[in-house]
N, C-alpha and C positions, 0 to 999 in steps of 0.2 A: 542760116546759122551754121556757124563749123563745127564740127566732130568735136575736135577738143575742147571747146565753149560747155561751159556748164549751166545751168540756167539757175536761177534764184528758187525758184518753184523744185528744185532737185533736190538742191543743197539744204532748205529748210526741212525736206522729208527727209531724207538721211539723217539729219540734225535730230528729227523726231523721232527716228526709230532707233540713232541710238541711245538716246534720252530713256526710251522703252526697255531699251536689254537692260541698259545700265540700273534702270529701277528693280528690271524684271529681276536683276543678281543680285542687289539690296533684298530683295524683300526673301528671295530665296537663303540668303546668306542669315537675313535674320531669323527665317522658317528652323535652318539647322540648329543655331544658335538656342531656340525657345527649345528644340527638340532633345538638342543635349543635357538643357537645364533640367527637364523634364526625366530623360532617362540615368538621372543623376540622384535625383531626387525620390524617386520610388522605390530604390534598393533601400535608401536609409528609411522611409516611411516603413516599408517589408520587414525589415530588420526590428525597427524599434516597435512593430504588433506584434511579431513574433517574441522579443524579448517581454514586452507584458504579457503576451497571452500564456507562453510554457516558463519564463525564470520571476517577474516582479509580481505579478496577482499570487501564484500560489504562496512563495514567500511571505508577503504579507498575508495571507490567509491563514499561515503556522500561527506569524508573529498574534495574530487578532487571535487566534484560538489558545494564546497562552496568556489571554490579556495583556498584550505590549502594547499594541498598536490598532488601530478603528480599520476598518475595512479600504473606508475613504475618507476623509474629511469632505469632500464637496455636498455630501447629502446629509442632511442631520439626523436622519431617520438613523444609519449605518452609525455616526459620532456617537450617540445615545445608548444603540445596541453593543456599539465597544465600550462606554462606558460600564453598561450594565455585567457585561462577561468579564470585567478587570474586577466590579465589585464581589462577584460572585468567586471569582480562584480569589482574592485576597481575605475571604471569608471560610473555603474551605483551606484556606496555609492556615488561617491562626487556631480554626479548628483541630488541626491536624498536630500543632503548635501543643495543645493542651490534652489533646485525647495520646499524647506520647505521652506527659508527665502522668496523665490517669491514669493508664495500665501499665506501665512501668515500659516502654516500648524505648530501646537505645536503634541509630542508624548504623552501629556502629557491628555490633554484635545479636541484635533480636531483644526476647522478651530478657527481665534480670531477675535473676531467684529472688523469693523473700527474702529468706533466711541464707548466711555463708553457709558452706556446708561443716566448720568445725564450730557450730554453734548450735548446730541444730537439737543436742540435749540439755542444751542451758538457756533456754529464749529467756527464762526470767529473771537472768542473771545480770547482776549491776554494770559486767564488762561489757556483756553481750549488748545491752543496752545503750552503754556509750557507744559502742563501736557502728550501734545502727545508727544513732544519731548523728556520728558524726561523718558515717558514710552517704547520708541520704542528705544530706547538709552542701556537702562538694558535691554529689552527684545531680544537687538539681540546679546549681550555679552553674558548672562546669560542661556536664549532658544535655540540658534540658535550656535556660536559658538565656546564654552563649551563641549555643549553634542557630538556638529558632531567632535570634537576634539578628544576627550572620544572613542567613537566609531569607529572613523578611528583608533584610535592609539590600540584599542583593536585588530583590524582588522591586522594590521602589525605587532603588537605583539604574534597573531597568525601562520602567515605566516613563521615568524624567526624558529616559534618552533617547529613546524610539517616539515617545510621545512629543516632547518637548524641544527635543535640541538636537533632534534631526535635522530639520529644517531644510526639508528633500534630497539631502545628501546622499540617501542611500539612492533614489531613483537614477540620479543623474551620474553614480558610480556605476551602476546596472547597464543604465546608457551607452555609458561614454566608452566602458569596456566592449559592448556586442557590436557598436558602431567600429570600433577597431578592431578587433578579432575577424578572423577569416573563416571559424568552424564555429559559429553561435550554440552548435545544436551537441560540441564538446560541452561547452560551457554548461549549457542546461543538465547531461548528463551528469557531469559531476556534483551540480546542484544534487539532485535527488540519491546518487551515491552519498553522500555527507548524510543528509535526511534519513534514509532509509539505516546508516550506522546507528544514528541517533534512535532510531524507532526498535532497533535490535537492543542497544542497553536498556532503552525503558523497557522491554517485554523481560529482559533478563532478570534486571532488577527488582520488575512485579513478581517474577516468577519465581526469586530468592526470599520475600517480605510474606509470597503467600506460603511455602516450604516451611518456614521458620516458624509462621503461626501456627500451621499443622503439627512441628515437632513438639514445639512447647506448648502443650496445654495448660488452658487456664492462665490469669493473669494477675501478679503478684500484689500483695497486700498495698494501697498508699496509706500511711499514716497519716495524712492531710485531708486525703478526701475517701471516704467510706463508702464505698461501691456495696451493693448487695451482691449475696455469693450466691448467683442465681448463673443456671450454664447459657439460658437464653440471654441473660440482659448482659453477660458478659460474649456471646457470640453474636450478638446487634454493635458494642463495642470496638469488637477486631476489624466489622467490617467496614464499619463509619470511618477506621483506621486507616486500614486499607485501602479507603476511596480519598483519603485527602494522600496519605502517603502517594500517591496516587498522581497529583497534582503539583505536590514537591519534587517529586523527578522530573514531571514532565517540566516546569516553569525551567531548572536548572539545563537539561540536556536542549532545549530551544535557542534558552539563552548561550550557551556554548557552543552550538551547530551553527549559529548565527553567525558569532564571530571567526568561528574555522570556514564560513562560505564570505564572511569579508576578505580573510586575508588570501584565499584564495582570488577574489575580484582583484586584490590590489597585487597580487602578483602577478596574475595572467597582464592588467595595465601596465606596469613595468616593463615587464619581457615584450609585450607589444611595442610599445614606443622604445624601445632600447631596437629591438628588428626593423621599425622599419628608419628611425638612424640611422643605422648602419647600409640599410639599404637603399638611402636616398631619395624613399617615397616621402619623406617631412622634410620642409624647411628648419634650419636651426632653432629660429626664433621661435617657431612655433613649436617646437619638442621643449624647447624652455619655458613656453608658455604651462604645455600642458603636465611638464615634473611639476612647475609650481602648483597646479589641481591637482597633482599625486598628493603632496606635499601638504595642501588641506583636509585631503582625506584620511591621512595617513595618523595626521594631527589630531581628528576629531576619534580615528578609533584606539589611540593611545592612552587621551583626553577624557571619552565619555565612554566611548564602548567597551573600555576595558576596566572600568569602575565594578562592575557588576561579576565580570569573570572572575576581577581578581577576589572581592571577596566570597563568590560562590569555589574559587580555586583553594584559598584557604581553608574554607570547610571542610572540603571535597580532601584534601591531607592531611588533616586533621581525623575524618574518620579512617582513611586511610592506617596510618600509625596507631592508631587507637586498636584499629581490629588485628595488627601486628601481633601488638602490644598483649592482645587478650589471646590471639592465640598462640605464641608460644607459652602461655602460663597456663591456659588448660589443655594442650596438644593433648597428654597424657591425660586424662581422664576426660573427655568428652568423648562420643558416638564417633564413627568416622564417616558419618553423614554428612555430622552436625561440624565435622573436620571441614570435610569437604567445602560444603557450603561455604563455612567462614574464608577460604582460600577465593571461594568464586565471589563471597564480597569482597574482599580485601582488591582484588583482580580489577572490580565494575571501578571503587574510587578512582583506582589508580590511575586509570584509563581517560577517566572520567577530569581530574585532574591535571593530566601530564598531558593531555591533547591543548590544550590553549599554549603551552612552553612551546610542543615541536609547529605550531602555526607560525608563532610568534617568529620562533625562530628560522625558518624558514621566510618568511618576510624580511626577517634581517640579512639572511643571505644573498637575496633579489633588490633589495636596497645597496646594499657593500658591492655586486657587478656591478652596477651604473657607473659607478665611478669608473673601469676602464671605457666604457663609451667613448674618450676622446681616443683613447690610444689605439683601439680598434680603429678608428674610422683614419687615424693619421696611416696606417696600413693598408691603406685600401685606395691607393690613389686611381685604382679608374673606375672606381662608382661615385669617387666625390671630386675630379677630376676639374669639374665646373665650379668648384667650392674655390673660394678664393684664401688663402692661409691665413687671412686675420679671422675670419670666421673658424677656422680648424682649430686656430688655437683659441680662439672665444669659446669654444664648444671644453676644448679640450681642459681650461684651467675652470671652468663652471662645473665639468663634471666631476672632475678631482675633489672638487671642493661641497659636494654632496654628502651632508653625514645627516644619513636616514638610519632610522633604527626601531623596530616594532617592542613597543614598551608593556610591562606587568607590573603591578604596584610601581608603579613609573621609574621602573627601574629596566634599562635594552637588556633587552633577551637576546642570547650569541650563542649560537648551536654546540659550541665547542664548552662550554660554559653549562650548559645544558646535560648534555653527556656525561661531565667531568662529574655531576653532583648525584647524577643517576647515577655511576657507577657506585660510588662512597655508601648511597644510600642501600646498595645493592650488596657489598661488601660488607657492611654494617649486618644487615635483617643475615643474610648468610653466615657472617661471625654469632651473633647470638642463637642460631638456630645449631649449630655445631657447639656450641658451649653449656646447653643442656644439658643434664642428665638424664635421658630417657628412661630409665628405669624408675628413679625416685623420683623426677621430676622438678628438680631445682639446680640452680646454677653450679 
């Protein structure tokens, strides 16, 4: 046989060994392939234990503990015991509801005198008479309940929402934001920064409720219901007070911290998908896909999460202007204790109050960037260099055409808007307080 002759018995083993490699690089090829999916897949697994274990359990565990929301729904044991903690704070609110009208207890200003003080030599007298009747008359429509109206109904309008018509929104916002965030473990800090503001007003505002009960001794007469003038059955009273009072800030500052750590999520979401836009790590479509998930998010905390703010925010200015109102008419003749204090409540409303506008508004600010999204990225032709111009301008006229806006009393909140009415309101309490007369005490 010649050299160059090949035999059949050659040609078939070659045939079979390359038949061999070429498997051996298939199967290798699919090795890497399963290997990548795999090393793709355990950072987002990582990611989303780590977001239930330090930002979604504890959150829900506020929410459970203020009766919003059950620990879990998958176990009934948990559904039952959230049951039972809702019925038990919706039992010390109404308590807390009536043991105000008993002892004469305002949120606005502390305990209220019996008697005015220019009447205090004529209690038998026929004016002095009308004038209590028909001060105690407004004051328990107007003080008493109004506000406890206000507040329960914030209370059950929280309960609907967290309980009812969530419908795992919040989870998959929790999600969807630590899966795109690059610093999960910012996120969580400012979690518990938010939290821990909230847990400084409530000690504050124990610490003003229990101050006030110390100054004013004793608890004024009701003409409705006849208390014994006993010092024990009257200091078992304060404190029964004191322990629902107790639970009325706490239901309100929850529910408030709650929604300043939504609109934070939905901010930090934005500015995420707006970066990486810009930076070419998302398809168009898909940053279109996922504004539209902004955009039900956004919906439902306008919709249902701000049901609750808004009429706890009403309140919340309400006693606000009220403690104004009271103290520049007794500046002059009150303690300057008792000065004080009223400054440092007037201080908790306001706070208490005016923090859901600067969230809000702030959301609207992070909403209103989106819209340059196209014109940033038509600027930037070699990060989008591969983008083809009908998509640059698909991007560019969708985002133009984005009117997001973080709503109260469903009305947008516009930071500029915001400030403009803080100042007035500020100009205003400073015009009256220069327009006293300090000496005598009248305008």
């Amino acid at each position: 046989m010649a050299e160059g002759d090949i035999s059949p018995a050659s040609s078939s083993q070659s045939t079979l060994a390359h038949s061999n490699f070429a498997g051996s690089d298939c199967e290798i090829l699919d090795e890497n392939i399963i290997i990548a999916e795999i090393s793709e897949i355990e950072p987002t697994a990582a990611i989303l234990r780590y977001c239930k274990r330090k930002f979604h359990r504890p959150y829900v565990a506020i929410l459970s503990f203020a009766g919003l929301k059950p620990m879990t729904i998958d176990s009934d044991w948990y559904s039952w015991l959230g049951h039972i903690q809702t019925f038990f704070i919706l039992s010390f609110l109404i308590l807390g509801y009536v043991l105000q009208f008993v002892t004469g207890f305002r949120r606005d200003r502390g305990f209220v005198a019996e008697v005015p003080s220019q009447y205090n030599d004529i209690s038998e007298d026929f004016y002095y008479y009308q004038y209590r009747k028909y001060f105690e008359t407004g004051e328990i429509v107007f003080t008493y309940i109004i506000p406890s109206l206000l507040h329960l109904s914030g209370f059950l309008a929280a309960i609907y929402v967290y309980r009812i018509a969530d419908n795992e929104l919040l989870q998959s916002l929790i999600e969807r934001v630590f899966i795109l965030s690059t610093s999960p473990k910012k996120l969580v800090v400012n979690f518990w920064i938010y939290k821990t503001i909230a847990l400084i007003w409530l000690i504050l505002s124990v610490a003003y409720i229990t101050f006030i009960g110390m100054e004013q001794d004793g608890i004024a007469k009701n003409h409705y219901i006849k208390l014994p003038n006993i010092a024990d059955t009257q200091g078992t009273l304060k404190a029964i007070l004191y322990f629902c009072l107790l639970f009325h800030d706490l239901v309100q500052v929850v529910i408030v911290s709650s929604y300043s750590i939504l609109c934070l999520l939905l901010r930090c979401y934005l500015n995420l998908l707006k970066e990486k836009l810009l930076m070419h790590s998302i398809e168009p479509l898909e940053w279109m896909r996922e504004i539209c998930e902004f955009r039900k998010h956004l919906h439902h905390l306008n919709c249902r999460i701000a049901i609750p703010v808004s009429l706890f925010t009403l309140l919340n200015l309400s006693y606000c202007f009220s403690s104004i109102i009271h103290l520049f008419k007794d500046m002059n003749t009150c303690p300057v204790k008792i000065f004080s204090m009223s400054l440092a409540n007037i201080s908790l409303w306001m706070i208490l109050a005016l923090v859901p506008f600067f969230q809000a508004a702030g959301l609207t600010v992070t909403c209103r960037s989106t819209q340059s999204c196209g014109h940033l990225i038509s600027i930037r032709p070699f990060v989008h260099r591969n983008t083809s111009s009908e998509e640059l301008n698909t991007i560019l006229l969708y985002a133009s055409s984005l009117k997001m806006t973080a709503k109260l009393f469903r009305v947008p909140i516009i930071s500029h808007y915001v400030c403009f009415i803080l100042l007035i309101c500020i100009i205003v309490v400073l015009t009256f307080g220069m327009c006293i007369n300090l000496s005598i005490g009248i305008f």
